[in-house]
Structure formats: C-alpha cells, structure tokens
C-alpha distance (Angstrom), angle and dihedral (degrees) to the residues before:
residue distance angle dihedral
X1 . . .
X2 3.94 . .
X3 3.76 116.6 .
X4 3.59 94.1 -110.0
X5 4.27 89.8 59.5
X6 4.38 83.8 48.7
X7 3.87 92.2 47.1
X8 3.86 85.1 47.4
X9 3.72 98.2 46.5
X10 3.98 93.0 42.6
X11 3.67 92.5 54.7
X12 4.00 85.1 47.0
X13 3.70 88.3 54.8
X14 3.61 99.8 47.2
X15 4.21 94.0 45.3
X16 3.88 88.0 55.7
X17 4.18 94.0 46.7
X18 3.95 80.2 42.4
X19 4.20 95.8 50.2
X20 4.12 87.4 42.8
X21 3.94 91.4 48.2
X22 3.62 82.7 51.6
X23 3.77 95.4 45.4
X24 3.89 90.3 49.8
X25 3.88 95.2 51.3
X26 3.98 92.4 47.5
X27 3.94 85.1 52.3
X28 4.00 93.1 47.0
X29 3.97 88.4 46.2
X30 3.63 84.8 46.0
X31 3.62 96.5 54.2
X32 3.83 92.1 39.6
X33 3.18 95.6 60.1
X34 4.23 101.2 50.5
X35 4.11 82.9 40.5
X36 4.16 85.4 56.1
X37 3.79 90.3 39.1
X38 3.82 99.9 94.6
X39 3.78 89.1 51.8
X40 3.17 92.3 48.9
X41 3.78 92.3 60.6
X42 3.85 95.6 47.3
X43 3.78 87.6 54.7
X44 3.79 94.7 50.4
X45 3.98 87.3 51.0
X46 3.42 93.8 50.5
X47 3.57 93.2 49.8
X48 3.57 92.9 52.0
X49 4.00 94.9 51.8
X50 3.49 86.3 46.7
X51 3.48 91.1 59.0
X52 4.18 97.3 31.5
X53 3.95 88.1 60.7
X54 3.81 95.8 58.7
X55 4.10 111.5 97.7
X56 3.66 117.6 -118.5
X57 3.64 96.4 -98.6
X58 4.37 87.6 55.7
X59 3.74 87.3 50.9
X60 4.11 91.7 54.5
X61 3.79 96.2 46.3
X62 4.19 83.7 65.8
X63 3.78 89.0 38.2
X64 4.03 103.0 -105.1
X65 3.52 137.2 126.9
X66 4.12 129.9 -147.7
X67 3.61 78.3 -109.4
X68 3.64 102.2 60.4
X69 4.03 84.2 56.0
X70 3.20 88.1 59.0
X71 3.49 94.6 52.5
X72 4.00 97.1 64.6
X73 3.90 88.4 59.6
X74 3.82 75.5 82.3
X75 3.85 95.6 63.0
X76 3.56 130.8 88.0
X77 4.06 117.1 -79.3
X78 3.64 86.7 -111.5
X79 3.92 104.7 48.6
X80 3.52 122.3 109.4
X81 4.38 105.2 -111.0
X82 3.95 84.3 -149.9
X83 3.72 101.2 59.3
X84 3.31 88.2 49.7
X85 3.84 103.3 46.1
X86 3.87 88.8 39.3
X87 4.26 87.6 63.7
X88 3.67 85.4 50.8
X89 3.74 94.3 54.1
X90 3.92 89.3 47.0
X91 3.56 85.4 53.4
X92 3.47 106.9 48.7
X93 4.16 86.8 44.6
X94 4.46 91.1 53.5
X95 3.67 79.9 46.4
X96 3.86 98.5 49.5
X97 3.94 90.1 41.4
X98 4.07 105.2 34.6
C-alpha cells in the first residue's frame, strides 16, 4: 500500500471514531436531559409559586403583572417561568424607552 492509500485510510479511520464519539455524546446529552427532566419541572413550579405568592404591588416593583404569570402556564412543564418573564420585562422596558 502506497503512503497516499495509508494517509487516506487513517483519516477514514479517525472520521468514523470521530462521527461515533459524536453519536455517543448526543445520546448521553440525550439521556441527561430526560433523566434531569423531572427536576426540571419541580424547579419551574417552584419558581412560579415563588412568584404567584408576591402581592400585586411586589410583582410591579420587578415590572410584572398577575397576567404575565399567567402567561407561563403556556410554557412547557420543564421551562424555566423566569427566563421567560425576564424577556417580557426587557421588552416592556425597550418599549417604554425606544
């Protein structure tokens, strides 16, 4: 075999070990993340009773409304109530000030 056909069959070799590393750490990520999922949930809830239990008056000193809580009830189980409601803020402030 000439050193051309090696070069060619090492870098064969080491872009299939490199697309099944990649394939293994997708399916670990993948499995990470349905493992984490449950916890994931518990923290959103919390979050949103956290936030549910401040008076009306609490929830306009960080720039929300009753509303706006209301509004996460339309996200996924999973997603986190504050990134969510802290976009809205930022909006409403660009809004206020553009």
């Amino acid at each position: 075999m000439s050193c051309a056909e090696n070069e060619a069959v090492s870098i064969h070799y080491r872009l299939s070990r490199s697309h099944a590393s990649a394939t293994a750490l997708r399916l670990v990520s993948g499995l990470k993340s349905a493992l984490l999922w449950p916890l994931r949930v518990l923290e959103a809830g919390r979050e949103l009773e956290m936030l549910a239990s401040l008076s009306e008056h609490e929830l306009k000193d960080i720039g929300l409304t009753r509303s706006d809580l209301g509004d996460v009830t339309a996200l996924p189980a999973d997603a986190s109530p504050t990134d969510f409601l802290a976009t809205r803020v930022e909006e409403r402030y660009f809004a206020k000030h553009a």
